[in-house]
C-alpha positions, 0 to 999 in steps of 0.5 A: 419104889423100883425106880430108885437107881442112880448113876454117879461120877467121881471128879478129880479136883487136881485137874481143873479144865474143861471136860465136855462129853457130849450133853455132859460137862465137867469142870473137873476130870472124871475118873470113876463112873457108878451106879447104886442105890442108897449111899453106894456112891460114898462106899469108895471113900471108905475103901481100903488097899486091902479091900478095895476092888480097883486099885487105880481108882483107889490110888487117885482117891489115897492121893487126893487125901494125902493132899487134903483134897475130897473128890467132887461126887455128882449123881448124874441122873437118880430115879432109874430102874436097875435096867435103866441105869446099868444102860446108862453107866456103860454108856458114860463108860463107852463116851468118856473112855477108859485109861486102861484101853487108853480112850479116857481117864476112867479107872474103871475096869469094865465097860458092862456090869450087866447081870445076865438075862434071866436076871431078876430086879429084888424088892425092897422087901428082899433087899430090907432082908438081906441087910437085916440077917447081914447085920445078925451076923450071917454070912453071905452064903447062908443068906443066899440060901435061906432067901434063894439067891446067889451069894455073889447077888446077895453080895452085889445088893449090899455093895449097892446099898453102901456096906462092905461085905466082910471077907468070904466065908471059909468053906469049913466055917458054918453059921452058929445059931444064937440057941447054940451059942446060949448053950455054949455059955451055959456048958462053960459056965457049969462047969465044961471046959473049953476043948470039950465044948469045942468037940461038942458043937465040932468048933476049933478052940479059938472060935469058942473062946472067942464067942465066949470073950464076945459074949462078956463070959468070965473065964475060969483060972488055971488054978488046977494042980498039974501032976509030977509025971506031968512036970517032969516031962515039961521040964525034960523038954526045957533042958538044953544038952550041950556039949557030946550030949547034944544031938548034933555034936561031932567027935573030931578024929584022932587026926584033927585032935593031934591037928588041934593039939599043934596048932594051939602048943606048938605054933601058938595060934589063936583061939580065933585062928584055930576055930577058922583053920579048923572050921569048929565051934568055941564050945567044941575047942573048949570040950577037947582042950580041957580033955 
C-alpha cells in the first residue's frame, strides 16, 4: 500500500510537434511536471487566480479553457514510493527544463520538493485521519496538533490527495467542538441573546449568527419596544444642521459682506460669478443675502 506514488505531466494541446527528452517522448509540449496520490493530478483543473499556487501554469490552463481545449494529463510512472517519486519529479524537471531559468517549457517553480531528512512517509491510517477531521470541519493546525504533525504536512497530504485546503486559520480563531455548538443553539433557543451567547463561548458576533443560521435555527424578531431616552438620541443623531448651525459653517467678515453686497446690487453679477469671485457656497450666498 506504500507503493502507491506516481509522477504526472501536464501537455499542451496548442503545441503539437515533436517533444523528445531522452526515454520520454511527447506529442504535445510538456509544461507541468507532478507527483501525488489519488486524484492530485486533476487538483489543477479546478484551480483558481485566487488560490492557485503557480500562476504561470494557471495562466496556460485558463488559456486553454478559453479555447475550449483540455490539457493532455499522462501519468508517467504509478507505483512509487514517496521517496521514489520525489526522485524522479526533479529528475523530469532537471531534463525538460524550466521557463523560469529559461532551459524549457516548464511552469514549475521549483526544481526540488523534497521534504527534508528526518521526514517521515504517513500511513494510510494517518492520511485516512487527516482527511476524515478535514471534512468535520478542522482546521489544519488542530489537526496537526491532535495527530502530531506539522500544519504544512497535514497541508501537503491533502494537496496530495486532491483537496484544496481552505484558507489559513486566523491565529485568534479557535475550533469549536459540536458540544459547544449544541449548547449555543439550546442558549438561543431559551431565551439567550446573541451578544450574550458571544461573550459566553469569548466568540464575535458574526460567528455565532452564523452557526446558528448553519445549523437552520430560526431567529427571533426585533419586536422589542425601544424606549423614548433611546429614540431621541437616535433621532438627534439623524438631524442634518445647516446653515450657522452646522459645525463647519463660517461667518464672512464685515469686509466680505460689503464685498458681496457689491458685487450682487451695484455691479449686478451673477449668482454663479459671485459664488467663484468669492469662492462660498450657494447656501452661504443665500444665508447672508436674505439677512
Amino acid at each position: 500500500m506504500g507503493d502507491k506514488y506516481y509522477v504526472y505531466v501536464y501537455l499542451d494541446t496548442r503545441k503539437k510537434g515533436t517533444f523528445n527528452y531522452g526515454i520520454y517522448n511527447f506529442e504535445y509540449e510538456p509544461f507541468y511536471i507532478g507527483k501525488g496520490t489519488g486524484n492530485r493530478y486533476l487538483k489543477h483543473l479546478t484551480e483558481t487566480k485566487e488560490d492557485t499556487s503557480n500562476v504561470f501554469k494557471f495562466r496556460i490552463l485558463n488559456k486553454l479553457n478559453e479555447l475550449g481545449l483540455i490539457p493532455i494529463i499522462m501519468k508517467i510512472k504509478m507505483g512509487l514510493k514517496e521517496s521514489e517519486a520525489y526522485k524522479l519529479e526533479t529528475e523530469l524537471i532537471t531534463l525538460i527544463g524550466r521557463r523560469c531559468d529559461k532551459t524549457g517549457p516548464l511552469t514549475n517553480i521549483v526544481i526540488d520538493g523534497k521534504p527534508p531528512k528526518n521526514y517521515k512517509e504517513l500511513s494510510d491510517k494517518t492520511i485516512k485521519e487527516i482527511i476524515e477531521l478535514y471534512y468535520q470541519g478542522r482546521y489544519l493546525k488542530h489537526i496537526g496538533d491532535e495527530l502530531g504533525l506539522n500544519e504544512n504536512k497535514v497541508k501537503r497530504t491533502l494537496i496530495e490527495n486532491g483537496i484544496i485546503p481552505r484558507r489559513k486559520t486566523p491565529i485568534n480563531k479557535r475550533y469549536i467542538s459540536d458540544k459547544e455548538i449544541e449548547l449555543m443553539i439550546f442558549d438561543y433557543n431559551n431565551g439567550l441573546s446573541i451578544r450574550k451567547i458571544k461573550d459566553k463561548y469569548s466568540l464575535s458576533f458574526e460567528t455565532v449568527r452564523n452557526i446558528l443560521r448553519k445549523n437552520e435555527v430560526v431567529f427571533r424578531g426585533y419586536d422589542y419596544k425601544k424606549s423614548e431616552e433611546h429614540i431621541k438620541k437616535i433621532f438627534k443623531n439623524r438631524i442634518v444642521k445647516y446653515g450657522d448651525e452646522h459645525p463647519s459653517f463660517k461667518l464672512l467678515t464685515k469686509e466680505e459682506i460689503l464685498r458681496l453686497k457689491d458685487l450682487r446690487f451695484n455691479q449686478k453679477k451673477s449668482i454663479k460669478e459671485i459664488l467663484s469671485l468669492m469662492m462660498i457656497s450657494q447656501a452661504k450666498y443665500y444665508y447672508y443675502i436674505n439677512i
